[in-house]
Each structure stands twice: as structure tokens, then as C-alpha cells.
C-alpha positions in Angstrom: 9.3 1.3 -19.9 8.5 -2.1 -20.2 9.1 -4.8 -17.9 13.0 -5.5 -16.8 13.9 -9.4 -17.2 16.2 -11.2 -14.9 19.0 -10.6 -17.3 18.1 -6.3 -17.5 18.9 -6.3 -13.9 22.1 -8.5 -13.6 23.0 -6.1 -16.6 22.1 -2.8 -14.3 23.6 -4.5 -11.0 27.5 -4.9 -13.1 26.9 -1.5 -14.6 26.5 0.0 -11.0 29.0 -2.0 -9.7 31.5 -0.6 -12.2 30.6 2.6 -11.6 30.0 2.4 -8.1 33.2 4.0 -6.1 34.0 1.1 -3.9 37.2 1.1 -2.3 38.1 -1.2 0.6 40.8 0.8 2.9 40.0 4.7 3.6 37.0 6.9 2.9 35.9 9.9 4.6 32.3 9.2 4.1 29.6 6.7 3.0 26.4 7.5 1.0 24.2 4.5 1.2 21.1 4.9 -1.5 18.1 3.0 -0.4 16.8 0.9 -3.7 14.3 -1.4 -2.5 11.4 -1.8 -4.9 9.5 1.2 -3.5 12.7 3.2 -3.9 13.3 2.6 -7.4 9.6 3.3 -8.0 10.1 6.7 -6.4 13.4 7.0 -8.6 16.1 6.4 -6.5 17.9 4.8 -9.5 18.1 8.4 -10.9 19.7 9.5 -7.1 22.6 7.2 -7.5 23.0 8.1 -11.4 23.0 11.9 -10.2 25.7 11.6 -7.7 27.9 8.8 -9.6 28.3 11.4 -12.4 28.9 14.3 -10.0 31.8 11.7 -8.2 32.9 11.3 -11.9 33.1 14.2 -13.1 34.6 16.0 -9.7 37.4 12.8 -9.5 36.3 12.5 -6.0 38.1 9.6 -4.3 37.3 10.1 -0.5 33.7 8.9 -0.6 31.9 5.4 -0.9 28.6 5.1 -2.5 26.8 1.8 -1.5 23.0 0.5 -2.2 20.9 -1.1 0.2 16.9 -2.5 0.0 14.2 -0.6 1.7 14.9 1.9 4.8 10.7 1.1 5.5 9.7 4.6 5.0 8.1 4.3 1.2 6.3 7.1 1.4 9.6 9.3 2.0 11.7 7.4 -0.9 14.2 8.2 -2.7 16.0 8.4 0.7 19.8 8.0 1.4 21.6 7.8 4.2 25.2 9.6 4.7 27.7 8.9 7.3 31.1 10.4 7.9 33.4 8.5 10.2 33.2 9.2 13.6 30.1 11.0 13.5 26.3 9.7 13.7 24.2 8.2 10.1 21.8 11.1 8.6 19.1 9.9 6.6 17.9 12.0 4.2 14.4 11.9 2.5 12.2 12.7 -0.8 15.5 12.9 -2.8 15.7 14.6 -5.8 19.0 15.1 -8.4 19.7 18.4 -7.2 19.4 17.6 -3.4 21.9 14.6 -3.5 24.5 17.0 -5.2 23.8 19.5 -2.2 24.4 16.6 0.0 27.3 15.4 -1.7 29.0 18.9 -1.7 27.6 20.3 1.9 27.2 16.4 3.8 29.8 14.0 2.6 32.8 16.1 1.5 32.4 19.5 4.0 30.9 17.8 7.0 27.3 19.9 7.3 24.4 18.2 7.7 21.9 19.7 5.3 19.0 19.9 7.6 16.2 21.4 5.5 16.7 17.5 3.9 17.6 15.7 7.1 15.0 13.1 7.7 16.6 11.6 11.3 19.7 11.8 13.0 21.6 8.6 14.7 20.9 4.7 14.7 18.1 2.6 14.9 19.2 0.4 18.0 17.7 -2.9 18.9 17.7 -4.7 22.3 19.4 -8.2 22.5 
């Protein structure tokens, strides 16, 4: 693949942003896919594909999929992080296709945490 121009990825960001289910008002749960540049290197552009089509194709309504830059654990991308309201942020790690599906199915929509993929539990706090 050769190199993307500015224009390939304002192309790529509208195409995901249609695609993208994005609803303001209720969800049951978030998936937020980590696509810094170390992310996308590690293919996390084929994590969000992967569970966009399985939203698709399953008419799911109850669950927001956002993008965000680097979760500063490289080594560990593609990593996502899945929280369901009221209950603490799971980060998973070294994502493939079929372990965002399981995530999806298991995480998001029945409320398990799939630990065998679980990375860390909870929020990174800071001290003001």
C-alpha cells in the first residue's frame, strides 16, 4: 500500500463517520477503538471494519462505536476499550477480527467481560 495523502484520509475519516453508529441520546454501551498511528500499524483499522459490519449486518442499535488516538500501550495494539453504563471501562488488547466479534456479542450487548482478552479493568485517575 502506498502512501495515504491528506485527501486518502479525510476520505477514510467521512467513510467511518458514515458508518460509524453514533447516536446522541441512549446507548447501552460504548466500544472506543484506539487508532493512533501505532494502532493502525497494528491493524486496528481492520478492528473497527470487523465490528461495523457485524453492527450492520445484526441491525444493532444499542451500541456506540467511537475512535480515539493512542491508549500508550503500542506493543499491545489493536486495543479497544468497552464500557457499559454504570459499570467500570475494560480495555481489551492484541485485537484480532474474531476477538472484537466475541467482545461485541459477550462484552457490549450481554454484559460479560471476556477476560481471556481483558487487558485492565477501571480508570486511569489523575490527581488535581
Amino acid at each position: 500500500m502506498g502512501k495515504l495523502s491528506i485527501e486518502d484520509l479525510a476520505k477514510i475519516k467521512e467513510e467511518s463517520k458514515r458508518k460509524m453508529n453514533l447516536r446522541d441520546g441512549e446507548y447501552k454501551a460504548k466500544i472506543n477503538v484506539h487508532m493512533g498511528t501505532c494502532g493502525i500499524a497494528a491493524g486496528a483499522r481492520t478492528i473497527v471494519d470487523a465490528l461495523l459490519r457485524e453492527i450492520e449486518k445484526k441491525d444493532i442499535k444499542e451500541i456506540m462505536v467511537t475512535t480515539s488516538g493512542c491508549a500508550g500501550l503500542c506493543s499491545r495494539e489493536p486495543m479497544a476499550t468497552v464500557e457499559i453504563k454504570g459499570g467500570a471501562p475494560v480495555k481489551y488488547a492484541d485485537l484480532t477480527e474474531a476477538k472484537i466479534i466475541k467482545i461485541l456479542n459477550e462484552h457490549a450487548l450481554a454484559g460479560k467481560v471476556v477476560k481471556e482478552y481483558a487487558l485492565a479493568v477501571g480508570s486511569e485517575k489523575t490527581t488535581a
